[in-house]
N, C-alpha and C positions, 0 to 999 in steps of 0.2 A: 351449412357446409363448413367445415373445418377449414383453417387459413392451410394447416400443416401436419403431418403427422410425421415423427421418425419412429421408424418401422422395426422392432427388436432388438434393441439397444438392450447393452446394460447398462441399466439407472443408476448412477453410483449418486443416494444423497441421504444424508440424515443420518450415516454410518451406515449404510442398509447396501445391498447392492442386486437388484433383480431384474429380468428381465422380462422389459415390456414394452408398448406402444407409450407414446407420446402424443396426445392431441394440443392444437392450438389456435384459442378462439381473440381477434383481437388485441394481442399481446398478451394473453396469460395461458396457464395453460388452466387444459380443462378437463384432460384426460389422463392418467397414469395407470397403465393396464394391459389386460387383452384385448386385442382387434376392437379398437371401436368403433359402433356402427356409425357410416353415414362416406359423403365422398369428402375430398381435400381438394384445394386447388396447387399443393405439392405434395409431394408425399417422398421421404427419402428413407433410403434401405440403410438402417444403423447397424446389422445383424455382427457382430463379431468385431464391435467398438464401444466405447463407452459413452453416455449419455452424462454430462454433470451440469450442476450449474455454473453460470460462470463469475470467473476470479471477480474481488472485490480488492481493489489496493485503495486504500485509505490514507495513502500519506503520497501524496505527490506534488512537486512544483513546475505547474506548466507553465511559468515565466510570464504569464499574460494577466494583467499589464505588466507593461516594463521593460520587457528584453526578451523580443519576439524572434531575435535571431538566435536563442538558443532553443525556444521552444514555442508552439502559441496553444489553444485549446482545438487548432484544427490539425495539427501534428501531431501532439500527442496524444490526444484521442485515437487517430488513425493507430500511431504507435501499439497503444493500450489494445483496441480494438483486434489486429494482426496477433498478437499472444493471448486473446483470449480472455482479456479482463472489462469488462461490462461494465463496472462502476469503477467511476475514479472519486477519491476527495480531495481537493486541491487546498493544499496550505495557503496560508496569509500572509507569506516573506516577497510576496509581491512587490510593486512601484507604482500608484503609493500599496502601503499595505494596507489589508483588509483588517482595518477594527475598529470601524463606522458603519453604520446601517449604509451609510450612501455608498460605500467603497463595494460592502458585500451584495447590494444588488446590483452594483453597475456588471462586478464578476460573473453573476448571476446570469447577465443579460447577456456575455459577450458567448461564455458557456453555453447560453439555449441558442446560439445564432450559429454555432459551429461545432461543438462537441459531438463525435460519431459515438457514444458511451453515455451513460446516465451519468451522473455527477452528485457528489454533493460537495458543500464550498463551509471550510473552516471559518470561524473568526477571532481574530488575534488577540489576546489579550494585552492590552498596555494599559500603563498609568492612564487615571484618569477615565476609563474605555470599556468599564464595568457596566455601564449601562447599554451599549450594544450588545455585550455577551445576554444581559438576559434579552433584551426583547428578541435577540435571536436563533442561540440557543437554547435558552429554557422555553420557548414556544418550541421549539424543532424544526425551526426552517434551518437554521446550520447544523452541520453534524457532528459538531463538538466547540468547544475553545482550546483551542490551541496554545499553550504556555513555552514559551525559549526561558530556563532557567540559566542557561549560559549561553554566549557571545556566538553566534552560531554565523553564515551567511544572511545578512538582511539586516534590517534596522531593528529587529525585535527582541527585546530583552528584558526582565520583569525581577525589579529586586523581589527582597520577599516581604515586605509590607506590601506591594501591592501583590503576590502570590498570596498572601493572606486574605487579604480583601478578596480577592474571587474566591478562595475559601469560605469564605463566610458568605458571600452577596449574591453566588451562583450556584444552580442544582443540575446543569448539565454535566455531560462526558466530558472531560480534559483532558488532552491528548499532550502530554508533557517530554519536551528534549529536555532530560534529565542531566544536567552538567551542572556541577557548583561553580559558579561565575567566579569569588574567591580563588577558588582553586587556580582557576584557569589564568586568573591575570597575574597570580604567582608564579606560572610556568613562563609566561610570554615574558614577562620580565627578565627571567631567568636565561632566557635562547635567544634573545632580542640583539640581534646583529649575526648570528648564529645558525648555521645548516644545522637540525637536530639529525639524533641517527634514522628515527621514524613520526611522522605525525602523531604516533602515540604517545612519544615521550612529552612534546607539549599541553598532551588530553588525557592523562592516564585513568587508570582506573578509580584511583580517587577524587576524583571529580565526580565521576557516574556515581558512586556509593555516596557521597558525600551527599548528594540531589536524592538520592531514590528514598535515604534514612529522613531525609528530610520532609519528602513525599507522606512517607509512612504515618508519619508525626503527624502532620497535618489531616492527612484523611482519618487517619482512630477521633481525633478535635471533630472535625466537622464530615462525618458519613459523605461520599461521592462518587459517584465512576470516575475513577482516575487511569487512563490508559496508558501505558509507559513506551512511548515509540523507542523504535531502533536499540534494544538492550543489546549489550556487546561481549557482558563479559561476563566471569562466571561470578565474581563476587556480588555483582548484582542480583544473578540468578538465586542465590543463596538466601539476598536479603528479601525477595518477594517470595519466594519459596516459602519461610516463614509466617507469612500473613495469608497465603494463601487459602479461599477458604473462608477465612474469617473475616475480610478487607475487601470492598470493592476497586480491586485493584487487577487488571491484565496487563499482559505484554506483548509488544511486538518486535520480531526478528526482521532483519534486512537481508537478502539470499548472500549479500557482499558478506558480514558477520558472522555466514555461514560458511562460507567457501574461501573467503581470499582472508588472508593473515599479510600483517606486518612486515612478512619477508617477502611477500610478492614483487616482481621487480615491474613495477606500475610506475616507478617515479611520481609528478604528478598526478597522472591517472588516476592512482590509488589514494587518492587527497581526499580525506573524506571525514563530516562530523554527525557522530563520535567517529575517531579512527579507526581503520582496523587494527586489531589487536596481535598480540602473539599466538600463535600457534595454540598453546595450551585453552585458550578462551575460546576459539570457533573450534575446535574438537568439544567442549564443553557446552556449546551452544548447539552445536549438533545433537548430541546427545542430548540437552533437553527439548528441543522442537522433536525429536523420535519420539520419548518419554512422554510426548503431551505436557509441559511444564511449560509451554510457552505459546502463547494462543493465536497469532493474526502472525501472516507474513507481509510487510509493506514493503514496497519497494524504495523508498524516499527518494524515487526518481528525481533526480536534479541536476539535471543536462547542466554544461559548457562545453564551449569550444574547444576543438585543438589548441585552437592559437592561445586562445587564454591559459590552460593548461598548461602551454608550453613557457609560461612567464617563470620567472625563477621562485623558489619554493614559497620566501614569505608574500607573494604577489599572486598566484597562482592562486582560485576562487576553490574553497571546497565542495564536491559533488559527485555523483555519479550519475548516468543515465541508467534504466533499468526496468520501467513498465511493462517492456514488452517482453524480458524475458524471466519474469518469474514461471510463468507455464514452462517455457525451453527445459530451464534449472530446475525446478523442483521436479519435475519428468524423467528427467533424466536420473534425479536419486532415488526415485522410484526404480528406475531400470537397474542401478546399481545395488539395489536391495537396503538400500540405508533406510527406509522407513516404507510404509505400504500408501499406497492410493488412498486410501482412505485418512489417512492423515492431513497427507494435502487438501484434500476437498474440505474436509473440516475449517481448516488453518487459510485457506486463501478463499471460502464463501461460506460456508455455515458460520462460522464463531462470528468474521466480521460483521454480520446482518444479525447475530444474535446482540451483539454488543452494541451495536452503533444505530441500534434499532430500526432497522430497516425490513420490516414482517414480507414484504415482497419478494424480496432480493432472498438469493443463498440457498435455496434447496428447487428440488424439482417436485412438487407437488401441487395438486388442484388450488387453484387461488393464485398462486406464485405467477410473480413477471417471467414469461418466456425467454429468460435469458439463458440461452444454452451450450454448451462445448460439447461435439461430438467428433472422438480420435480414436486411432486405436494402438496398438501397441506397436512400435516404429524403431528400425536403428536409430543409434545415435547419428548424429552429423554435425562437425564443425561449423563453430557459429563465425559469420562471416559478418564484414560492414556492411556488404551488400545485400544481406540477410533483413536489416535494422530499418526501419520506420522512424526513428527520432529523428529530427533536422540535425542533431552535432551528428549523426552517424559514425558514432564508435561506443565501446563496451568495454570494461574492466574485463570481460569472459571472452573478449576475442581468440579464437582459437583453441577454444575448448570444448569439449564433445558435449549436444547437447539435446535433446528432442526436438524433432521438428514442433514446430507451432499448429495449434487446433488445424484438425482436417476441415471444419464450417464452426464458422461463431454467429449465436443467434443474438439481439437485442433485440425484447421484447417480440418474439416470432420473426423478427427481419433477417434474413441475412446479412452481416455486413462483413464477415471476412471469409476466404479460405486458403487453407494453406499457406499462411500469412499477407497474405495479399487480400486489401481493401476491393469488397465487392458491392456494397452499400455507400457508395458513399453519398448518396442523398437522404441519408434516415440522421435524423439529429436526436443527441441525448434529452432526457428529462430531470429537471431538480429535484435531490431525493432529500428527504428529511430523515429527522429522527426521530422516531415514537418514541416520548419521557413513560417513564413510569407515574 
C-alpha cells in the first residue's frame, strides 16, 4: 500500500511539465504517472495545481549556536518549512564557528534533534582548518566549505594565502562571499566617524569584482567547484558571464538583489552584506536570473532583531530574514510575468541538487525523496509580520504583494506545512551530504 498519492497534478520538474499521479512509498517516491494501481493510506486531489519539488536554500544562518534569540534550528526550519523549502544549508558564522570536525558535528546533532527540513551543515574555512575541510567536505558529509574573502558578520575571514591553500589542499564545492577585504578596509577608513549616503558606498562594486577576478584566477591554477553566493551586481555578472562554460564556476542570487535597490527607504532594515545596490544592478540581476545566467536563488537568511537594527548605522549588525519567502517572492514574479515557473523550479531545486550534489533532492521523479509543493495559481496578498515564522518577525518585503505560501509541503511523504502554517511538527529533518565526483 502506498503511504500517499497526489491525484492529477501538474508535475512541474526537470523543465518538463505533465500531468500525472504521484505515488509514495516510505519517503521516496515510486510512482510518476497514470492511476497507479494499489490503495493509499491518503490520497489527495492535486487536479488543477502544480506538483514541484521542493525549494532547496543553501545559504542560510540559523544562529544556533550562539544567538538563539535571533534564530534557532527549530524556528527556522518551521520558518523554512511554512514557504516551502525542504533543505536548508546552514553557514559556519556561528558561536563558536563551524571549522572543526568537533564544532560541525556538535551542529550536526543539534540540527537532527530539531530541524522540521533536511539540512545540510557548511564548514568554514580558516587558517590553519584545512584539514577539517577535507575530512569533511571532500568525503561529502559537509555540503561545501564556505570562504568570507571579506569582513562580513562573524569571526570569519581568509586572507589569501590561506584561500590559496584550500586551493590547492581541497576538492570540494566552495561556496565564497566574494568581497576584497582590501578594498573594504579602504572604505571603512574612509567613512569612519561618518553616516555614508547608502551601505553601498562602504561595499561597492569593486570590492565584489575585485574577489570574483580573483576567484577566476585561482580556479583556471587549480580546477574546482567554486560557487559564488549572493552576486549583486552587474559587473560581476559580466566577469562570470566570461568563463562561463569553460570554469567550474555558478552563481547565486538573493531575492533582496533582486527586488530591493539602494534607495529603499529600509534604513537599517536594508543593512545587508554585500549591500544592496543601485537601481541599475537589480534590474541587471533581474534580467540575468530571467536569462538563465544565474543559477541557485539563496536566501542568506540572517535574522536580527528590531532592537538591534534599531542601533545606529555603524552599530547596527548586517542581515536579513528571508527563508520563508523565497516561494512568496519568486511566485509572485511568476504572476507578474517576469520570468516563467519553470525557471524558478530550476533556480530554487533542480540546479541546487545538481550542484551541491544531492542526487535525492530537486526533481520529482521515481528514486527521489518525496519532498513535495503542491499550489496552485493564487492572488497576490500582502505580506504581513504576522504572516512570518522567524523568531525576529519582520521582513525587508513587508508590505508588498506577494503569493501566498505552498497550499501542503511534503518532507520526504510527511506533511509538515499547509498554507503556511506548521502541520508536522513531530517529523525531524535528515543530514544531507554531498556526492563528490
Amino acid at each position: 500500500m502506498y503511504d500517499l498519492i497526489l491525484e492529477a497534478g501538474t508535475v512541474l520538474s526537470q523543465g518538463k511539465a505533465v500531468q500525472a499521479d504521484v505515488a509514495v512509498e516510505g519517503g521516496t517516491v515510486v510512482y510518476v504517472g497514470d492511476r497507479p494501481g494499489g490503495a493509499a493510506r491518503r490520497r489527495v486531489y492535486a487536479g488543477g495545481r502544480f506538483v514541484t519539488p521542493g525549494f532547496i536554500d543553501t545559504h542560510v544562518h540559523f544562529r544556533d549556536p550562539g544567538h538563539p534569540h535571533k534564530e534557532d534550528w527549530a524556528s527556522g526550519s518551521r520558518a523554512a518549512a511554512s514557504g516551502g523549502v525542504t533543505t536548508v544549508c546552514d553557514m559556519p558564522n556561528t558561536d563558536p564557528p563551524t571549522v572543526s570536525v568537533a564544532a560541525w558535528e556538535a551542529k550536526v546533532a543539534t540540527a537532527q534533534a530539531r530541524s522540521r527540513v533536511d539540512f545540510g551543515v557548511w564548514i568554514g574555512a580558516a587558517a590553519g582548518a584545512v584539514d577539517a575541510a577535507r575530512a569533511l567536505a571532500d568525503s561529502g558529509r559537509a555540503c561545501g566549505i564556505k570562504v568570507f574573502m571579506g569582513a562580513s558578520t562573524g569571526p570569519l575571514l581568509v586572507d589569501d594565502a590561506t584561500l590559496v591553500t584550500y586551493f590547492e589542499h581541497t576538492r570540494a564545492l566552495m561556496g565564497v562571499h566574494a568581497e576584497d577585504e582590501a578594498v573594504l578596509a579602504r572604505l571603512r577608513a574612509e567613512w569612519s566617524g561618518r553616516i555614508p549616503p547608502s551601505h553601498h558606498a562602504t561595499r561597492p562594486a569593486e570590492a565584489a569584482t575585485a574577489a570574483v577576478r580573483r576567484l577566476i584566477e585561482l580556479t583556471e591554477a587549480f580546477p574546482r567547484p567554486v560557487h559564488v553566493c549572493h552576486v549583486s551586481t552587474a559587473a560581476e555578472l559580466a566577469l562570470l558571464e566570461a568563463v562561463r562554460g569553460r570554469l567550474p564556476m555558478t552563481a547565486e542570487v538573493s531575492p533582496h538583489h533582486l527586488w530591493l535597490d539602494e534607495a529603499a527607504p529600509l534604513g537599517n532594515l536594508g543593512k545587508v552584506n554585500p549591500p544592496l545596490r543601485p537601481a541599475a544592478d537589480a534590474a541587471a540581476m533581474l534580467a540575468a536570473f530571467a536569462g538563465g545566467r544565474l543559477d541557485t536563488v539563496g536566501s542568506d537568511h540572517a535574522p536580527h532583531t528590531l532592537e538591534e537594527k534599531a542601533r545606529p548605522y555603524a552599530q547596527a549588525p548586517a542581515g536579513l530574514p528571508g527563508v520563508e519567502t523565497i516561494f512568496p517572492l519568486m511566485l509572485a514574479a511568476v504572476r507578474r510575468g517576469e520570468f516563467p515557473l519553470e525557471r524558478v523550479v530550476d533556480a530554487c531545486a533542480g540546479a541546487p541538487a545538481r550542484i551541491f550534489g544531492m542526487s535525492r533532492k530537486g526533481r520529482v521523479a521515481v528514486g527521489a525523496d518525496a519532498d513535495l509543493l503542491v499550489f496552485g495559481e493564487a492572488e497576490l496578498q500582502v505580506l504581513t509580520a504576522e504572516a512570518l515564522l522567524t523568531r525576529v518577525a519582520w521582513s525587508p518585503f513587508l508590505g508588498r504583494s506577494v503569493h501566498p505560501k505552498p497550499d501542503e509541503v511534503y518532507l520526504r511523504g510527511a506533511l509538515v506545512a499547509s498554507h503556511g502554517r506548521i502541520v508536522g511538527d513531530d517529523v525531524r529533518g535528515r543530514l544531507v551530504g554531498a556526492e563528490l565526483a
